[in-house]
VMD Tcl script that draws the C-alpha trace (Angstrom):
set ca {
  {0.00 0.00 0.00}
  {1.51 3.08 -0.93}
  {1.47 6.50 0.96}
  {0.46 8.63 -2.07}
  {-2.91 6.46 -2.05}
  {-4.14 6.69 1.25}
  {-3.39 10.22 1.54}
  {-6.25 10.45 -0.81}
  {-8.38 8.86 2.04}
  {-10.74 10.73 4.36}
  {-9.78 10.26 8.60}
  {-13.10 7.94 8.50}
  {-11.82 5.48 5.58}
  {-8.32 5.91 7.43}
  {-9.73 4.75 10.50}
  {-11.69 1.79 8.62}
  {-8.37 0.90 6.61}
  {-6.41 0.74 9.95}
  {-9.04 -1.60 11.76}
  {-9.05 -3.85 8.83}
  {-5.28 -4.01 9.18}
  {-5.24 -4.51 12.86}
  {-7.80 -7.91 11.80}
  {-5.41 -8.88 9.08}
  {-2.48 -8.85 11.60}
  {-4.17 -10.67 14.51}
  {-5.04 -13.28 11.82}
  {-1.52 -13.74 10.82}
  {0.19 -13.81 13.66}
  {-2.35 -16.75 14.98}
  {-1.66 -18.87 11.56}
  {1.81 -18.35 12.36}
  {1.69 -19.38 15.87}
  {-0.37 -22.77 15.03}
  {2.14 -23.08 11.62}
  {-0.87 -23.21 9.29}
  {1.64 -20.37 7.23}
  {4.97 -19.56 6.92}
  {4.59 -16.33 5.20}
  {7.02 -14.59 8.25}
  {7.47 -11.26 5.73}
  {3.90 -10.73 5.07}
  {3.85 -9.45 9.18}
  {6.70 -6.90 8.47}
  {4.68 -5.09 5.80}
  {1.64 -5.28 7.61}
  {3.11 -3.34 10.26}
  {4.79 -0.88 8.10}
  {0.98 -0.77 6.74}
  {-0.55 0.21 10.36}
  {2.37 2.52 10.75}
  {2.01 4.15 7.71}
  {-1.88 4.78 8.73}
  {-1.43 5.55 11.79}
  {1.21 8.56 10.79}
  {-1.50 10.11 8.33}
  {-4.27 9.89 10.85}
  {-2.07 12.02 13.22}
  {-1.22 14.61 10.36}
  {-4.50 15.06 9.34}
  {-5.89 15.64 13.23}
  {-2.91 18.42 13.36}
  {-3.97 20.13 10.66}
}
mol new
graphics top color blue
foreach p $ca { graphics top sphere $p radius 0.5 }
foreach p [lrange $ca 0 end-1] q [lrange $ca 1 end] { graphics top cylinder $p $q radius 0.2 }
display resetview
C-alpha cells in the first residue's frame, strides 16, 4: 500500500483501513503461531501498513 494512495483517504476510511489491518495482523500472527503459514514477511509489511496509517491519521488531526 503506498502512501500517495491513502493520503487520498478521508480520517473515517483511514480509521476503517487501519481496523481492517489490525484484523489482518491478529489473523496472521495466529496462523503463524499454530504453523498453518509460513509467510514470516507478510507481518513486516503489515506493520509498516498500520504505521504508515497511523502517521496520516495524526497529520491530518494536526492540521
Amino acid at each position: 500500500m503506498k502512501a500517495s494512495e491513502l493520503r487520498s483517504k478521508t480520517v473515517e476510511e483511514l480509521n476503517q483501513e487501519l481496523v481492517s489491518l489490525l484484523k489482518a495482523k491478529f489473523g496472521l500472527k495466529m496462523q503463524l503461531s499454530t504453523q498453518q503459514s509460513n509467510k514470516t514477511s507478510e507481518l513486516g509489511k503489515l506493520r509498516r501498513d498500520i504505521a504508515r496509517v497511523k502517521t496520516l491519521i495524526r497529520e491530518k488531526a494536526a492540521q
